[in-house]
C-alpha positions in Angstrom: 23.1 -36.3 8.3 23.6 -38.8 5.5 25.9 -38.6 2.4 23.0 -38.5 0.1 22.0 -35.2 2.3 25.0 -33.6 2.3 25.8 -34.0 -1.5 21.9 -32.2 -2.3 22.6 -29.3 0.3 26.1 -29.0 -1.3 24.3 -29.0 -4.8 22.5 -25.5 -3.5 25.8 -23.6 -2.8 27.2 -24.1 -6.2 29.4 -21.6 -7.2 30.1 -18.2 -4.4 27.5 -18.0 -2.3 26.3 -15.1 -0.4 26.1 -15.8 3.4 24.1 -12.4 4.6 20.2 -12.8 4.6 20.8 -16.9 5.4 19.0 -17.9 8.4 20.6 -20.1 10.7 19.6 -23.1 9.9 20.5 -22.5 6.3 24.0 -21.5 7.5 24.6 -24.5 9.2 23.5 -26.2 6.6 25.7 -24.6 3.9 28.7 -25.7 6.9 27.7 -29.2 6.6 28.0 -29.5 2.5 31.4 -28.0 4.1 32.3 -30.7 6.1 32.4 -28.2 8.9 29.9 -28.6 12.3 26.9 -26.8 13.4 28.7 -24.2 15.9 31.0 -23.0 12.8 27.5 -21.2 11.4 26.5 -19.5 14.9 30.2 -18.1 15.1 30.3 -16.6 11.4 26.6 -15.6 12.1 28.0 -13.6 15.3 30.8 -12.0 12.9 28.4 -11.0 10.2 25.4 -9.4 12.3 26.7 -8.3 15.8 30.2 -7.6 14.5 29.6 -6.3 10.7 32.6 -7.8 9.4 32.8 -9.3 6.0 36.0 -10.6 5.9 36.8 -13.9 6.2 39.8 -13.3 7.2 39.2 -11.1 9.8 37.0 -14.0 11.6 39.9 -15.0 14.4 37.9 -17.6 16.2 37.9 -20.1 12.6 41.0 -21.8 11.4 42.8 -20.5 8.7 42.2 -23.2 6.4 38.3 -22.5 7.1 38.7 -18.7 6.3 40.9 -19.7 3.3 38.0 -22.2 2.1 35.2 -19.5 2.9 37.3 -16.6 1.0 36.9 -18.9 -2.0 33.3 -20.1 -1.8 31.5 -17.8 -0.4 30.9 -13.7 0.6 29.0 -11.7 2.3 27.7 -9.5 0.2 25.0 -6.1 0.6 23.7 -3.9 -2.0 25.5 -0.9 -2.9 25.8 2.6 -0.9 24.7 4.9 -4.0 23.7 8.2 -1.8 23.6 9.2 1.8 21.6 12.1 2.6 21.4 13.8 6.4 18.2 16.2 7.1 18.4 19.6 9.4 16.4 16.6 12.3 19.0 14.4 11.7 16.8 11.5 9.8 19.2 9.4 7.7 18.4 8.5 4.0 20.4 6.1 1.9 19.7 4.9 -1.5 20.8 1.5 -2.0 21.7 -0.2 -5.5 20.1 -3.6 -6.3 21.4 -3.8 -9.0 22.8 -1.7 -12.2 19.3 0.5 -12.7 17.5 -0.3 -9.7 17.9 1.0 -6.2 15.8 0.9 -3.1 15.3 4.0 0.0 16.4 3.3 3.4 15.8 5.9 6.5 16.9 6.3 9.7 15.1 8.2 12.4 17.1 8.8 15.9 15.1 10.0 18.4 16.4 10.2 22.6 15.4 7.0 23.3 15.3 4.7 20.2 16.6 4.7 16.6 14.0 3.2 14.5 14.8 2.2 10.7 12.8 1.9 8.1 13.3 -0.8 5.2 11.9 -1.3 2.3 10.9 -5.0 0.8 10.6 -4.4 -2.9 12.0 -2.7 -5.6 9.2 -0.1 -6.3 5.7 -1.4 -4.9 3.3 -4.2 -6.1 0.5 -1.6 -4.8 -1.4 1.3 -6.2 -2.1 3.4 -3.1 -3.1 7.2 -5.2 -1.1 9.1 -2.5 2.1 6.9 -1.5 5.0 8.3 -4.4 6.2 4.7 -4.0 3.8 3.3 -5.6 3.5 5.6 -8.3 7.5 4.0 -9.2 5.5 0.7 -10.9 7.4 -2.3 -9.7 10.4 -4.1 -10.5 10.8 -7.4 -8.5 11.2 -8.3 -4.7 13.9 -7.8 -2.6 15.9 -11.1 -2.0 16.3 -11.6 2.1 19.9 -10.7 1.3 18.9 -7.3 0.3 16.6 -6.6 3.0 18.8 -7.5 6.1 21.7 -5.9 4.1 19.6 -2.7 4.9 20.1 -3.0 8.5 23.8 -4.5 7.8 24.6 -1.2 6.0 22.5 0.9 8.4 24.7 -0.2 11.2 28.2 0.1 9.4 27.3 4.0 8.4 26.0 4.5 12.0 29.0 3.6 13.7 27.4 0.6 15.5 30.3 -2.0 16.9 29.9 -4.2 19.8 31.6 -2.0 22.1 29.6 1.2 20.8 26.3 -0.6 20.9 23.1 -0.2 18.5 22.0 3.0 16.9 19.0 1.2 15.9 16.6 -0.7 18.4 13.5 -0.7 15.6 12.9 -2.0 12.3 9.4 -0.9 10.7 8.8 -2.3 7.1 7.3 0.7 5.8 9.5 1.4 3.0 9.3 0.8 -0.4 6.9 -1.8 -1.6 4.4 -3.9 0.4 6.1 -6.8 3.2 3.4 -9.3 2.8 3.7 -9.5 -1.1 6.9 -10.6 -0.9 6.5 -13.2 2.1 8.7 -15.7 2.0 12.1 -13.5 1.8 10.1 -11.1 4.2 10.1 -13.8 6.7 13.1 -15.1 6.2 14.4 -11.4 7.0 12.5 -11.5 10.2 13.6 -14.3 11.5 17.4 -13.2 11.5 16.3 -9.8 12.8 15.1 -11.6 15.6 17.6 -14.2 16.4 19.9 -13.5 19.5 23.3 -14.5 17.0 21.9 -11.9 14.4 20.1 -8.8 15.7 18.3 -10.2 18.9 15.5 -7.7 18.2 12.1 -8.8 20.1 8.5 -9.4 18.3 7.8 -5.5 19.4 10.6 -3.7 18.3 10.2 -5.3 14.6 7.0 -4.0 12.6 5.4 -4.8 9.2 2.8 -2.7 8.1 0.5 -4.2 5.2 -2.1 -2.8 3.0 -4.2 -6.1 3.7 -3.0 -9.0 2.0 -5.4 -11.0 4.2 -4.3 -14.4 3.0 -0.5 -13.9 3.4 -1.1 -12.3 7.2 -3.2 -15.3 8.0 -0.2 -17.4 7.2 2.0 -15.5 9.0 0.1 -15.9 12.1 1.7 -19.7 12.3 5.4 -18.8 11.0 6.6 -15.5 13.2 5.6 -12.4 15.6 6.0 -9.0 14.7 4.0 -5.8 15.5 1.4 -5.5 13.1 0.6 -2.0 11.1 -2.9 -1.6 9.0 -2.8 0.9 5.9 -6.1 2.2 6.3 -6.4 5.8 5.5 -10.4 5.5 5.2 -13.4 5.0 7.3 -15.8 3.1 4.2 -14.6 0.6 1.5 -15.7 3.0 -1.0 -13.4 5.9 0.1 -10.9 3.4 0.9 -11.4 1.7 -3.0 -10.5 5.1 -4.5 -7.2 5.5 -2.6 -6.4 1.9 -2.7 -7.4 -0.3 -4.9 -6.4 -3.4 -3.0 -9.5 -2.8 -1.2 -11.5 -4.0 -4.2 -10.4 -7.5 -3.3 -9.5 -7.7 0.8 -12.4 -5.0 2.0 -12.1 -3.6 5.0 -14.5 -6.0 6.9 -11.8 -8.9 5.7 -8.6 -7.0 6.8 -10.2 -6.1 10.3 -11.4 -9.4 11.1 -7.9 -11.1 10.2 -6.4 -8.4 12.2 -8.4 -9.8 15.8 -7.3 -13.2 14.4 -3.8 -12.1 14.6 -4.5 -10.6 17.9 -5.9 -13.7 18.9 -3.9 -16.3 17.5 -1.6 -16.7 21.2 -1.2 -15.3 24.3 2.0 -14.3 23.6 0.9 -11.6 20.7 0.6 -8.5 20.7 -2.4 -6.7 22.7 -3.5 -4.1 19.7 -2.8 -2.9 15.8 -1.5 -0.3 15.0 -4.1 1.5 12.4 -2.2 3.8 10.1 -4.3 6.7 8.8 -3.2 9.4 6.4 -4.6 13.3 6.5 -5.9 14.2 3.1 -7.0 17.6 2.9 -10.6 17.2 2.0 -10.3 13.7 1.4 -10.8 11.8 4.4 -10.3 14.2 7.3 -13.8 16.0 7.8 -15.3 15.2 11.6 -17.4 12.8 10.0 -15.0 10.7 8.7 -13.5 10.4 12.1 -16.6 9.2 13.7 -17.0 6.7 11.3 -13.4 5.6 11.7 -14.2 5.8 15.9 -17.2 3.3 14.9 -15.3 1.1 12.6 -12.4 0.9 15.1 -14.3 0.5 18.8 -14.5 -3.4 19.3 -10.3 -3.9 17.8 -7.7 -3.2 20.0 -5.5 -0.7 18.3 -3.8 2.7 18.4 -4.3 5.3 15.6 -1.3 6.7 14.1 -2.8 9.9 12.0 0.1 10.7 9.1 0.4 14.0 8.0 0.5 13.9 3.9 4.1 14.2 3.1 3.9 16.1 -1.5 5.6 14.0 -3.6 6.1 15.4 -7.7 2.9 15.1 -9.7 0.6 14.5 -6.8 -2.8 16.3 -6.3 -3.2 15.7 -2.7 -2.7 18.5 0.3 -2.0 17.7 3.5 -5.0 18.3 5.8 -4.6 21.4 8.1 -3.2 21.0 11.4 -6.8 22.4 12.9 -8.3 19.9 11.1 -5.6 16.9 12.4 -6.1 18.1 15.6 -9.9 18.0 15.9 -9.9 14.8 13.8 -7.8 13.2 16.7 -10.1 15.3 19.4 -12.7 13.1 18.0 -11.3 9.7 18.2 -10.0 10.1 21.5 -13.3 11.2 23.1 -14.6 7.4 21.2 -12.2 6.1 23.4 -9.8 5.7 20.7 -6.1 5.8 21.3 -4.7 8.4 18.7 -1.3 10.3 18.1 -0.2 12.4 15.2 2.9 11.2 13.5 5.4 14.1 13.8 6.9 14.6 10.1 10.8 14.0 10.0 13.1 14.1 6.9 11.0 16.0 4.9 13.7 18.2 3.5 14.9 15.1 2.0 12.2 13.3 1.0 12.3 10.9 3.6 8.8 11.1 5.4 6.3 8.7 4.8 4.9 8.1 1.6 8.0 10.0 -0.2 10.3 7.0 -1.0 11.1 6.6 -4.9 14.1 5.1 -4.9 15.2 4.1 -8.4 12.9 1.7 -10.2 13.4 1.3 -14.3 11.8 -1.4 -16.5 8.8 -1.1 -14.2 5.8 -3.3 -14.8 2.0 -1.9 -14.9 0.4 -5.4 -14.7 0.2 -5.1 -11.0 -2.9 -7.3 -11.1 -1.1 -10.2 -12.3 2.1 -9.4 -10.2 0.1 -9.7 -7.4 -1.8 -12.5 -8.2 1.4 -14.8 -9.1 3.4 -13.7 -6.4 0.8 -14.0 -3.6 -0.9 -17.0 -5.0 2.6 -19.0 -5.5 3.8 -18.2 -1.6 0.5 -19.2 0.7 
């Protein structure tokens, strides 16, 4: 690498710089504006990720004139721990501080075999959806890639997780707060440390972003990294759909499901189906009709049906649809041949099921039409 090189990669690490949410080619990029090598990066990656250490001086395998030199450049550093809260099923809920006002929801679900954790991506949400209390927060900015892998880099530390204990958590779903594909590029950059083997090692199906339907933003992703892929569809018609979310005026559902077989598509190394998220609305969307339409809409994509029991939130109007009426809804997609489970609800008592996540989200902007339009215009 030339002098020239070195001097405008050391110009981007003026002052302390944070090492969590780098990926690794950014790290050892950061090493060379040290003076250091390549291999210096994968071994602080290492202590950072699959050890959760963020003291320099604590890293044994660099010299102490490197630590010394890191201590005084750089940190590793996560958003705050402002609450921990434990539910009678044993879900995990954390509220994280972004900053002085601002604060983000993070939950954990163990189960026998797996620990999955949920992450959120922005401060608040960029969306609209009428029965997510998310979105009903207004928005406040996107999370920087620090502050979404800090998530799992917190997650870990709380649950105990050391290399000699092993991982609590073998899943990452984005289905926090705020909407993955609106905030791409730090999203990306997120899941490309989740996924390398000096980071997290996760594979493409134990990470999963589920999207309202940014179409352009998942047809980008299609050429930059694999996940498993989640559809917010909670209707059978664009008209239905429009009223619970608006995002649907500009990506219909005809344009989300035809980039979703592009995705599926794209490689033979993807993954085989969707997964089609579908909220029960009491009298909304859960009459036998509805779920023949959805059977119809669904029966050429390759997909599983997750059906979401509506999880109150303050101030809403919705119910939750009975479970009769969950139960014969999913009856009637799986006699259409339509793969179907219902969600079980966990962390209720806390208000960590789906769609409950407030967080803390002040000086929120309403001009989510514009938000979206910069911030998904300026990233494809």
């Amino acid at each position: 690498m030339s002098t020239d090189n070195n001097s405008g990669i050391a110009a981007r690490w003026k002052g302390r710089t944070n090492l969590l949410g780098l990926e690794r080619s950014e790290l050892e990029a950061f090493f060379a504006s040290l003076g250091e090598k390549p291999f210096r990066a994968r071994q602080v990656m290492k202590w950072i990720y699959q050890a959760g250490e963020d003291d320099f001086h604590r890293m044994t395998d660099l010299s102490k004139a490197l630590r010394d030199k890191l201590n005084d450049v750089a940190e590793i550093r996560a958003p705050k721990i402002m609450t921990r809260q434990v539910s009678v099923d044993g879900t995990r809920k954390w509220l994280f501080g972004t900053d002085e006002q601002n604060g983000i929801e993070t939950v954990f679900i163990p189960e026998r075999k797996r620990g999955t954790l949920c992450i959120s991506s922005q401060v608040g949400c960029v969306l609209d959806c009428t029965f997510c209390s998310t979105a009903q927060q207004g928005i406040n900015r996107n999370l920087s890639a620090a502050e979404i892998v800090g998530q799992v880099w917190l997650a870990n530390r709380e649950l105990g997780c050391t290399p000699k204990t092993g991982r609590a958590i073998t899943n990452v779903v984005f289905m926090g707060m705020g909407e993955p594909l609106a905030n791409y590029r730090n999203v990306l950059a997120a899941l490309r440390i989740l996924r390398d083997d000096l980071a997290y090692g996760l594979s493409k199906r134990k990470v999963t972003i589920s999207t309202s339907g940014l179409v352009p933003m998942l047809d980008k992703m299609i050429d930059e990294e694999e996940f498993a892929l989640a559809i917010s569809l909670h209707a059978p018609n664009d008209a239905l759909r429009s009223q619970l979310m608006p995002i649907n005026d500009r990506y219909p559902i005809a344009e989300l499901l035809a980039a979703c077989r592009r995705y599926i598509e794209a490689g033979e190394m993807r993954q085989k189906h969707i997964y089609v998220e579908y909220v029960m609305l009491a009298g909304v969307n859960d009459k036998p009709e509805h779920a023949l339409e959805l059977a119809n809409l669904l029966r050429s994509l390759p997909c599983k049906v997750n059906l979401i029991p509506f999880n109150s939130f303050p101030g809403t109007t919705f119910k939750r649809s009975s479970k009769e009426d969950i139960d014969r809804f999913q009856e009637i997609l799986i006699s259409k041949g339509i793969i179907t489970i219902t969600r079980r609800t966990r962390g209720e008592d806390i208000d960590a099921a789906c769609g409950q996540l407030a967080g803390k989200v002040v000086n929120r902007s309403r001009k989510r039409a514009a938000i979206l339009e910069q911030r998904v215009g300026t990233q494809t």
